[in-house]
NURO-546076 format. One line per 5 residues: their letters; for each residue x, y, z of N, C-alpha, C. Coordinates in steps of 0.001 Angstrom, whole numbers. Layout:
A> X/Y/Z/X/Y/Z/X/Y/Z; ...
END
This chain:
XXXXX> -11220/2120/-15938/-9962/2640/-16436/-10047/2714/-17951; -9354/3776/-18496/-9520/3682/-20261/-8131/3348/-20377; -8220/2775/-21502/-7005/2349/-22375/-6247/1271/-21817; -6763/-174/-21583/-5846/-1066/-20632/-4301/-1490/-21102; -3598/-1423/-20436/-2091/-1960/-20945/-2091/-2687/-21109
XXXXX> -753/-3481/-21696/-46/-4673/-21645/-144/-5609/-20541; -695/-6780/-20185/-515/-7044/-19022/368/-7334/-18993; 900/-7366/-17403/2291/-7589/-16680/2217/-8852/-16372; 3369/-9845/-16229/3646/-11194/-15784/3425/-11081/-14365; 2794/-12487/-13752/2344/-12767/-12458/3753/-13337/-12085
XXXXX> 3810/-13310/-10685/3047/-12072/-9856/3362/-11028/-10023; 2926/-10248/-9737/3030/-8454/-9925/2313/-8104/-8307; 3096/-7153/-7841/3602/-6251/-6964/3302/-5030/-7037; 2472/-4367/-6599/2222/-2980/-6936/1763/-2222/-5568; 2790/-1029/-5597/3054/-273/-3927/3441/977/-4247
XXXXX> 3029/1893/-3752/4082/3476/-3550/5066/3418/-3151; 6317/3068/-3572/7709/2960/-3507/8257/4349/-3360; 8128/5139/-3480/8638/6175/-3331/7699/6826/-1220; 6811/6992/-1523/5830/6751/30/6365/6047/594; 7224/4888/194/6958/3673/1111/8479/4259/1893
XXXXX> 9419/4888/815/10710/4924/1369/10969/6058/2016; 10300/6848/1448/10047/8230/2725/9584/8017/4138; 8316/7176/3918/7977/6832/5745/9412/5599/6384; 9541/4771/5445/10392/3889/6231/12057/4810/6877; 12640/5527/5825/13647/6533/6234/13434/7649/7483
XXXXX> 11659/7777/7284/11436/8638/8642/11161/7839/9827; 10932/6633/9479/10428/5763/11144/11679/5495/11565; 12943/4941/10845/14349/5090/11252/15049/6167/11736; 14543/7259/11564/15258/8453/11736/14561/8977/12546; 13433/8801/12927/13000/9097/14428/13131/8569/15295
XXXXX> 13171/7256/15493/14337/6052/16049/15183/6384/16738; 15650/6288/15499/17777/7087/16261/17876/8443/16647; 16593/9003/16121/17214/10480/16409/16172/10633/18422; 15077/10414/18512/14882/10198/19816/15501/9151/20833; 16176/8446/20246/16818/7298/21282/18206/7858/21539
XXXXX> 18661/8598/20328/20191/9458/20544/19459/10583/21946; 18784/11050/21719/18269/12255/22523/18610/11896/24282; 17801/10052/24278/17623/9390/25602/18871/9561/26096; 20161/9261/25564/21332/8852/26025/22399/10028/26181; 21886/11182/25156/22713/12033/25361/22112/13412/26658
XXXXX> 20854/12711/26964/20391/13362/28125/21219/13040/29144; 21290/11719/28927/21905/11610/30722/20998/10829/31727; 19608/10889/31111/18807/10223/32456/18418/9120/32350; 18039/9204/33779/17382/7510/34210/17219/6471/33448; 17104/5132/33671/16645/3829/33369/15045/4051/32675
XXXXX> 14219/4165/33527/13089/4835/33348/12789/5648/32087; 12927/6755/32596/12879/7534/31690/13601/7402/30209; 14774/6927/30251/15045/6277/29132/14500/5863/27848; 13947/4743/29085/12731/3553/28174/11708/4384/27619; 11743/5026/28948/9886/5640/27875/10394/6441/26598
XXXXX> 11445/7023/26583/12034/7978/25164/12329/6738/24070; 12501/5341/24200/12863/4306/23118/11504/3919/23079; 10842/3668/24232/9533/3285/23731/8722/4011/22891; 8630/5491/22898/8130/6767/22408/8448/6422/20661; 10215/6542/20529/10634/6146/19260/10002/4464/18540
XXXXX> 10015/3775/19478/9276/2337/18893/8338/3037/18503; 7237/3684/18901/5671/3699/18902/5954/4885/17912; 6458/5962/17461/6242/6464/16443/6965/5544/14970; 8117/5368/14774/8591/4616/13756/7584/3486/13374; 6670/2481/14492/6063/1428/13992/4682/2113/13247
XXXXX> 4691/3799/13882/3360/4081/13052/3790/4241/11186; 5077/4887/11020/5684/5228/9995/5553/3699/9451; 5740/2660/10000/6285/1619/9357/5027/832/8916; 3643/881/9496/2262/714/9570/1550/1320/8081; 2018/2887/8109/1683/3248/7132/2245/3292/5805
XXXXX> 3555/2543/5380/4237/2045/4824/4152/671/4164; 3134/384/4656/2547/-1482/4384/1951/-1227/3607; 876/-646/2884/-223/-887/1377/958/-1098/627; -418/-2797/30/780/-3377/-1365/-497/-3959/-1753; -418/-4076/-2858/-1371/-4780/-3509/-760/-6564/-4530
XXXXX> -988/-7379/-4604/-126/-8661/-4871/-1431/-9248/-5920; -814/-9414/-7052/-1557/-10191/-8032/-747/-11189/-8420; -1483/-12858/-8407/-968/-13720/-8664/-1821/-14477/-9689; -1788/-15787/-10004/-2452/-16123/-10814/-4009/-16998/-10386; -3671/-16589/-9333/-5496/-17402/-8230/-5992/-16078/-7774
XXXXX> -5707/-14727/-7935/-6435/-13598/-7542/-5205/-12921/-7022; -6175/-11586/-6616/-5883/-10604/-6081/-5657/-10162/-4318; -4292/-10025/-3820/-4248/-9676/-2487/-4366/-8378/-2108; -4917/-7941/-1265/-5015/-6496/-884/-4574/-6153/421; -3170/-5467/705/-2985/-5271/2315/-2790/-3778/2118
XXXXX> -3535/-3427/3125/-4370/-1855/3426/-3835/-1432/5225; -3652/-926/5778/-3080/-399/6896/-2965/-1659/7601; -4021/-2115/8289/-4577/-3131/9249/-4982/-4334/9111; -5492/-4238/7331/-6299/-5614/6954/-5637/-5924/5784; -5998/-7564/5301/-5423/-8213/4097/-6701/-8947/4018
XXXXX> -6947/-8759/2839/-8071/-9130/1960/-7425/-10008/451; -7861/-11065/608/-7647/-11917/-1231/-8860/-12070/-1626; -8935/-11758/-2994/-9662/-11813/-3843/-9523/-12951/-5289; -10524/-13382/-5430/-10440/-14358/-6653/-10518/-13184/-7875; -9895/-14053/-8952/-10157/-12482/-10260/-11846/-12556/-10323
XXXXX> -12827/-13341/-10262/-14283/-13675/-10486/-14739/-12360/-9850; -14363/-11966/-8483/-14873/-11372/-7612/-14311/-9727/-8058; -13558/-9350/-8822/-13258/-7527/-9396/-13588/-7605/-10602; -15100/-6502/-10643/-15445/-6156/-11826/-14889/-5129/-12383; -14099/-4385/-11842/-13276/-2848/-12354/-12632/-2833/-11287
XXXXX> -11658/-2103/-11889/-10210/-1150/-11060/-10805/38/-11144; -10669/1132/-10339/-10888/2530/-10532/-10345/3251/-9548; -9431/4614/-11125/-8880/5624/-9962/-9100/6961/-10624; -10118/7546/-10116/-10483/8817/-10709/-9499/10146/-10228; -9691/10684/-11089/-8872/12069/-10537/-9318/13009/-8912
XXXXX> -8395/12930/-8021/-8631/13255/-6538/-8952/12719/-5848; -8979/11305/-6329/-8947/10231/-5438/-7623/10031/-4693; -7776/9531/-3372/-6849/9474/-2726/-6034/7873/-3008; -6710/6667/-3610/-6103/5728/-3598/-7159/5224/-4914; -6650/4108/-5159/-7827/3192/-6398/-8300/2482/-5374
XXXXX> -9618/2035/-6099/-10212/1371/-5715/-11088/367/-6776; -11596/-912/-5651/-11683/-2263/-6941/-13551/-2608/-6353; -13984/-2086/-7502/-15587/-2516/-7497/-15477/-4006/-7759; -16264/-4561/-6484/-16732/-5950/-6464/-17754/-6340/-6848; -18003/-7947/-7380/-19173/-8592/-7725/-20253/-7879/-6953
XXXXX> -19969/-7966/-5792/-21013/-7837/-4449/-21732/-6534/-4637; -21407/-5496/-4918/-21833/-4538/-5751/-20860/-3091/-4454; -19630/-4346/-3824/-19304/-2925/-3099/-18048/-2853/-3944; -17100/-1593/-2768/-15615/-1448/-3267/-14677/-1215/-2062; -13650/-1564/-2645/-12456/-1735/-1532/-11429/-1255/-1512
XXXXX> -10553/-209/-1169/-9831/819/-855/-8568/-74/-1175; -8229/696/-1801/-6300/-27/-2523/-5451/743/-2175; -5048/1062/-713/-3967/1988/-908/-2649/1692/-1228; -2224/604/-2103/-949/162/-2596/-1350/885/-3957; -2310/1596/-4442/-2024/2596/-5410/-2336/3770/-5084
XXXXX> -1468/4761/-4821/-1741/5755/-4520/-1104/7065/-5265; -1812/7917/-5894/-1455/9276/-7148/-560/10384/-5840; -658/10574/-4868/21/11609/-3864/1424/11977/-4146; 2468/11124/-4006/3721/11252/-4732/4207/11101/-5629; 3521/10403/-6457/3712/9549/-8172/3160/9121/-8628
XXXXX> 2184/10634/-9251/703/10307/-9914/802/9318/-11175; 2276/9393/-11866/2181/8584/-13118/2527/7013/-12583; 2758/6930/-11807/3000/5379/-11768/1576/4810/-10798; 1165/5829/-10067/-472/5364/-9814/-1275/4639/-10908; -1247/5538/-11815/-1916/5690/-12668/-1384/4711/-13824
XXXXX> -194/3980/-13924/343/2829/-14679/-505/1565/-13962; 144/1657/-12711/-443/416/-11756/-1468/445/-11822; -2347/1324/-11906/-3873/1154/-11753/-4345/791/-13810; -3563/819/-14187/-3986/654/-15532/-3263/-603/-15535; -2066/-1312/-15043/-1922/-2578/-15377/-2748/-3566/-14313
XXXXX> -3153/-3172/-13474/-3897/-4006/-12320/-5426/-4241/-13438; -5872/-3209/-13728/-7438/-3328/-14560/-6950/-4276/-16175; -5872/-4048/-16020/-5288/-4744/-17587/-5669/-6533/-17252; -4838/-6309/-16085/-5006/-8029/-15510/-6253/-8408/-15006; -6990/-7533/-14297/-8590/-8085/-14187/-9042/-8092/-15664
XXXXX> -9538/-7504/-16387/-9572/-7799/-17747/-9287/-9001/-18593; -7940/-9125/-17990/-7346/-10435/-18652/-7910/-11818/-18119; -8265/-11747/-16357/-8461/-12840/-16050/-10319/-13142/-15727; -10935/-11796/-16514/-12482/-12123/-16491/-13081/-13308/-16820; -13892/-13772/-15939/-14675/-15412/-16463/-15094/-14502/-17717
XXX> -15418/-16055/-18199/-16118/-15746/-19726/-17219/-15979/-19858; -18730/-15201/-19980/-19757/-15762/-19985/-20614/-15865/-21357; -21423/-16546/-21845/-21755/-17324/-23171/-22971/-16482/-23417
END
């Protein structure tokens, strides 16, 4: 990242808030709007269910993909990504990086790999991607061992 910010006070929280409230408003609203459907049909017990179950199983996908957050505290870095949660010590991120057309940042490790951050993501609000990903590298920065 060029130009690191100010770091931000721990903990820090960093998510697509705007993503996050679009899918959560649509997993609700497919919800109610297929479960209204069940009842104003008229049918069966059965059939019913499967139209609320239908609405469970799409809203929990909305609500699934609504989870990337990224959590910096003062013992490392948390990473929750669709399915998985990953913590990280600060020792272990040698860079933040979010290049242009990237779909999310991502955090080069000691290990010499990298790990998909989709709690920053440029798709709906490239400038606050692009803050978060500059105060997240601000704080790895800040909390680099020091070597002699």
């Amino acid at each position: 990242m060029s130009a690191p910010a100010a770091t931000v006070p721990l903990p820090a929280t960093f998510r697509p808030s705007l993503t996050r409230g679009i899918l959560i408003g649509c997993g609700i609203g497919i919800f109610v709007v297929i479960t209204a459907i069940a009842f104003l049909l008229g049918i069966g017990g059965g059939e019913a269910a499967s139209f609320v179950l239908t609405a469970v199983l799409l809203a929990g996908v909305c609500f699934l993909l609504a989870r990337p957050k990224v959590v910096a505290t003062a013992e490392g870095v948390t990473v929750v990504n669709l399915t998985t949660r990953r913590t990280l010590g600060w020792a272990q991120i040698v860079r933040v990086t979010l290049r242009g057309g990237d779909p999310w940042a991502f955090l080069d490790l000691s290990d010499g790999t990298s790990l998909p951050v989709l709690g920053i993501q440029p798709g709906l609000a490239r400038e606050k991607a692009v803050s978060d990903a500059r105060a997240l590298s601000a704080l790895v920065d800040a909390h680099a061992p020091v070597h002699d």
